[in-house]
N, C-alpha and C positions, 0 to 999 in steps of 0.2 A: 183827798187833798194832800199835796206833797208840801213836807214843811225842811228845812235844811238849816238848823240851829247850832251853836257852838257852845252851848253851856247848859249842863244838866241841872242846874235851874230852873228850864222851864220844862222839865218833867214832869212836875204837878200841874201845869196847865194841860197838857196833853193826857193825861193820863185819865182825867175828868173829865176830856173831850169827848175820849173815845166810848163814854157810857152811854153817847148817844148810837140808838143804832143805827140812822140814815148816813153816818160820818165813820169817813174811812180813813185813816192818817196815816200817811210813811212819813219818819223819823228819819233826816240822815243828821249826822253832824262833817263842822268841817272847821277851818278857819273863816275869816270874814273874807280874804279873797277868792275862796273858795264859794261862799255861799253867795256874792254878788255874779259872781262867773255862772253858775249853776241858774240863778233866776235870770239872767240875761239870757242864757241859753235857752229858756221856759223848758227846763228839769223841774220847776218848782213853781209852787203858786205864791209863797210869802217866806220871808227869809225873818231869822232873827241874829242881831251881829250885834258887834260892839264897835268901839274905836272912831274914828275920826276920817274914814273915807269917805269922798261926796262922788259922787258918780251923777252926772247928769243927765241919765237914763233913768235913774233911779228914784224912788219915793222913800225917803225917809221919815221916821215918826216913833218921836219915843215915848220907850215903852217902859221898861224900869232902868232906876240907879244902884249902883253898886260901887264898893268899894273894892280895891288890891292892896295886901296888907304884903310886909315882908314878914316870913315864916322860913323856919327853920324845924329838925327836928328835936324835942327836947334832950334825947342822947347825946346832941351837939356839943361836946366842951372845950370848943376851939372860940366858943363866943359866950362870954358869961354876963355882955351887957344887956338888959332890957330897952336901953334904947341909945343908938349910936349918931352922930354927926354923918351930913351926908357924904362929906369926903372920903368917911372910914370903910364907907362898903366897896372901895378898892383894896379893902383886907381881906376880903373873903372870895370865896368859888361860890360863883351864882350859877344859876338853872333857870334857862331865858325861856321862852317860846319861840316857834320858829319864825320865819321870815312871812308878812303875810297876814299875823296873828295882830288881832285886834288890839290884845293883850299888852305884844311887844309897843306898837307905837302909842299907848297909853301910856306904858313904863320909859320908853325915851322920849316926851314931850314934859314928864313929869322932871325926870332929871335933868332935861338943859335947861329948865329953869333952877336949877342949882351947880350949872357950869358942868357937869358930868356927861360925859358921850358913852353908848356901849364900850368903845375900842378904850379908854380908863380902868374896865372891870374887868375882873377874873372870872369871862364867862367859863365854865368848866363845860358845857353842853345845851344844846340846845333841840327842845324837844317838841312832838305836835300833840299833846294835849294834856289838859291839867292831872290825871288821872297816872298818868308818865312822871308825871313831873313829881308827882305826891311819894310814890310808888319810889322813885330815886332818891328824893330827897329823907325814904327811914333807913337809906343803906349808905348815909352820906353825912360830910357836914356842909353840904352845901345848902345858902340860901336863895329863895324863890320868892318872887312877889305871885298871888293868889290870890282872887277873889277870895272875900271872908267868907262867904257863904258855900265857896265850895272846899273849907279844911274846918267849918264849925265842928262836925263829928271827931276829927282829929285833935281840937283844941281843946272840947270837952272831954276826951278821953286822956287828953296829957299827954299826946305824942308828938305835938307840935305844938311851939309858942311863935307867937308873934314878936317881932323886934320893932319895935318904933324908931323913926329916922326921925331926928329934931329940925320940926318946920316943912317937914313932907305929909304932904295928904294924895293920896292918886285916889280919885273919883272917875269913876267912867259912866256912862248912859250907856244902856242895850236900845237897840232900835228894830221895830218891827220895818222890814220891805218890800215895795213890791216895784213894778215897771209903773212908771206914769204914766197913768190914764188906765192903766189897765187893772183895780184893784179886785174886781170880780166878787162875787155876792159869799161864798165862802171864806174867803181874805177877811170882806167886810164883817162877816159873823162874828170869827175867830178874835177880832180886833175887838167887839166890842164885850164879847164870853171872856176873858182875859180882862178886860179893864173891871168886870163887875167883880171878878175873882180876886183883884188886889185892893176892892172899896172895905 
C-alpha cells in the first residue's frame, strides 16, 4: 500500500501498521499539492494532507485536528514578548512554507482575518518542510508558525517558546484521501486501524 503524507505525526500510525506481516507500506512525504497530484496520478492508494483544497476528483474525510502555534527559538533576544498584537509580527523575519503547503494557506486565511497579507511580513525564507524550517529557525531569530505537535520535544527541552498573537487561534483538520469511488479494501482498513488508534 502506497501512502504519501506531509506530517510526521502520523508515524505512529504506520509504524503499528507495518507489524502486520500481510501489509506492506511505502512512506513518501510531500506537500498537500504534491500529495493530491500523486493520488490523481494513482502513485498512491490514500493520501494524508492538511489545508483547505477541494478538488472534485477527490474524497475527503477528516481525520485528525491540530494546531499551528507561532515559535521562535529561545536564544531569540530580539523578542522578549510572550505574546504580541497581530500587527506587530510585521516586526519580525518569519520562515513561511513553501508555496503549495497546506501549512502556508492555513497561516494566510488565518491572518486576513486580522487584515494581514504575506506581502506585510518580513518573510526572511521560505522552505519545504517543517524539519527545515526547525533546523533554521536554532541558527536564527526568526519566527515560524508550527504544528504544536511537531516542536513538543523542542518546547520540552527549552529550545523553543511559543509566542501567542492576541485573538489568533490557527486550527487546521488533517484529512485522509482517496479518488471517489475508488476507496479500495486496504484504504478502507487503514481508515478504520487509525480511528481505533485515536479511541
Amino acid at each position: 500500500m502506497n501512502f504519501f503524507v506531509k506530517h510526521k505525526l502520523f508515524l505512529k500510525y504506520f509504524s503499528r501498521l507495518v507489524r502486520f506481516k500481510n501489509v506492506k507500506v511505502s512512506l513518501i512525504t510531500g506537500n498537500t499539492e504534491q500529495v493530491e497530484e500523486a493520488l490523481l496520478n494513482k502513485e498512491i492508494d490514500l493520501g494524508i494532507i492538511e489545508g483547505i483544497n477541494r478538488n472534485p476528483q477527490i474524497s475527503y474525510q477528516e481525520f485528525l485536528r491540530d494546531e499551528m502555534v507561532l515559535v521562535t527559538a529561545t536564544s531569540n533576544t530580539t523578542i522578549r514578548k510572550d505574546v504580541i498584537k497581530p500587527d506587530e509580527l510585521k516586526n519580525f523575519p518569519l520562515l513561511l512554507r513553501e508555496q503549495g503547503s497546506g501549512s502556508l494557506d492555513v497561516v494566510k486565511l488565518a491572518l486576513k482575518q486580522h487584515n494581514l497579507k504575506l506581502s506585510d511580513l518580513q518573510v526572511e525564507m521560505k522552505l519545504g518542510n517543517t524539519e527545515s524550517i526547525k533546523s533554521y529557525l536554532t541558527e536564527s531569530n526568526c519566527l515560524a508558525f508550527l504544528s504544536v505537535h511537531a516542536v513538543l520535544k523542542e518546547l520540552k527541552a527549552n529550545e523553543f517558546k511559543v509566542i501567542d498573537i492576541k485573538g489568533v487561534s490557527i486550527e487546521r483538520a488533517f484529512y485522509l484521501i482517496n479518488i471517489h469511488g475508488q476507496p479500495g479494501q486496504l484504504s478502507e482498513l487503514f481508515v478504520r486501524f487509525a480511528a481505533k488508534l485515536q479511541q
